[in-house]
Residue frames relative to the residue before (quaternion, step in Angstrom):
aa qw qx qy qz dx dy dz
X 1.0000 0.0000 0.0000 0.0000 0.00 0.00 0.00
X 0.4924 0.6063 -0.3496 0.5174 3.53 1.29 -1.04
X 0.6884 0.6562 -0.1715 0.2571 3.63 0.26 -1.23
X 0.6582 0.3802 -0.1100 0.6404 3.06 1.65 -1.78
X 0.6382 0.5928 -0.3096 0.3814 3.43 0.70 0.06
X 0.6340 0.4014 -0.2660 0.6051 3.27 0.97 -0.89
X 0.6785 0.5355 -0.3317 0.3779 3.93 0.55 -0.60
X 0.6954 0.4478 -0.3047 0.4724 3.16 1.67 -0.97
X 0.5809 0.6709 -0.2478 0.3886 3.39 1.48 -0.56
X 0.4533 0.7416 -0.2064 0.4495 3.08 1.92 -1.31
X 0.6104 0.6113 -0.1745 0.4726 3.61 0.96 -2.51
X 0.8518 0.2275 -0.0847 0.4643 3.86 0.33 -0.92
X 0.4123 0.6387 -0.5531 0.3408 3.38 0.76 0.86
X 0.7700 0.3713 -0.3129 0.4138 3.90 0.65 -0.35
X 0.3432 0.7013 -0.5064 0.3660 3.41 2.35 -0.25
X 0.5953 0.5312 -0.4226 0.4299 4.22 0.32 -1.31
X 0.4231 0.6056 -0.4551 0.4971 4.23 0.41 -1.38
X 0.8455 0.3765 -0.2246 0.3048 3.13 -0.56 -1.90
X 0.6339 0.6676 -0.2701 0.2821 3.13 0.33 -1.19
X 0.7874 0.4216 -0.1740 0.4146 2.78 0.97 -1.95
X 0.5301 0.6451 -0.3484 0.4261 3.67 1.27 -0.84
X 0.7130 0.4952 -0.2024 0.4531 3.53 0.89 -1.16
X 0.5414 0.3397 -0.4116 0.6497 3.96 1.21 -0.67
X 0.4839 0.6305 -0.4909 0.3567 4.40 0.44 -0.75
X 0.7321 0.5529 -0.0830 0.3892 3.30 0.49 -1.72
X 0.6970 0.5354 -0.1659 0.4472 3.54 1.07 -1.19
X 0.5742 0.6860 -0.1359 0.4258 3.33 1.62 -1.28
X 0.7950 0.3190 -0.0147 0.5158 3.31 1.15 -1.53
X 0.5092 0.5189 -0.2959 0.6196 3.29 1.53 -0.09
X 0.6592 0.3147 -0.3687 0.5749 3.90 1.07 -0.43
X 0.4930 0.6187 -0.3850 0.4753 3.99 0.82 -0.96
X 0.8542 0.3102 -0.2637 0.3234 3.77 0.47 -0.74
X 0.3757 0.5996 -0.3852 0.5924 3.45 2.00 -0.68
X 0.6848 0.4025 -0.3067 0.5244 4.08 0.64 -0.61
X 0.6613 0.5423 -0.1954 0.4801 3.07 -0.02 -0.03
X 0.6244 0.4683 -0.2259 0.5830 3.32 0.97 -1.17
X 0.5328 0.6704 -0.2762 0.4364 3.71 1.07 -1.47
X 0.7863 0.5455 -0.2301 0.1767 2.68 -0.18 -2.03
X 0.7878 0.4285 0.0481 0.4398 2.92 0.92 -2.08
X 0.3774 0.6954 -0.4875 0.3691 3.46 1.35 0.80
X 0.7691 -0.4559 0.3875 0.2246 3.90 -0.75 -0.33
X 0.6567 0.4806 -0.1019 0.5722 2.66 1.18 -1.76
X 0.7010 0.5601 -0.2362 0.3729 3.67 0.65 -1.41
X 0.6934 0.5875 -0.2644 0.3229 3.18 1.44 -1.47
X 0.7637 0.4688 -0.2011 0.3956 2.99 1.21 -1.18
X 0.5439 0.5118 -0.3639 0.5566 3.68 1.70 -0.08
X 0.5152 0.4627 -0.4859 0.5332 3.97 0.92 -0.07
X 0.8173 0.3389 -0.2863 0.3676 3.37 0.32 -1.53
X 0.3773 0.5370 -0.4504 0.6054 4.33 1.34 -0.02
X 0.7849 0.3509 -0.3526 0.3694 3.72 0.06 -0.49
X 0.4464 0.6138 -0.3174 0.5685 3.87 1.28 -1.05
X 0.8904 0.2276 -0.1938 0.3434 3.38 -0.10 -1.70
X 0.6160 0.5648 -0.4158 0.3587 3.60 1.38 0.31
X 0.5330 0.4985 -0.2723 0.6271 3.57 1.83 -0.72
X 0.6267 0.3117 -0.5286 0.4803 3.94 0.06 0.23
X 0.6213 0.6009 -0.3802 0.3291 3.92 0.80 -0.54
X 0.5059 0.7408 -0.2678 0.3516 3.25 1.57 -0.63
């Protein structure tokens, strides 16, 4: 029983790797869509309308 365990345990040791590459990948693929956002015009000037409405407070 020991035996089948460690083999099955063995089977799912490069599954975690994967995983992590694939949540890696997702991150930096959302980081740029942000980024991409951010650094539009439109956005700037509604970040900087918001900033310049909360210091007026």
């Amino acid at each position: 029983m020991e035996e089948l365990l460690r083999e099955l345990h063995q089977e799912e040791d490069g599954l975690a790797t994967a995983e992590y590459g694939i949540v890696m990948l997702a991150a930096v693929g959302f980081a740029g869509l942000l980024v991409a956002v951010l650094s539009s015009g439109e956005v700037r000037e509604m970040l900087a309308g918001i900033v310049q409405r909360a210091l007026t407070l």
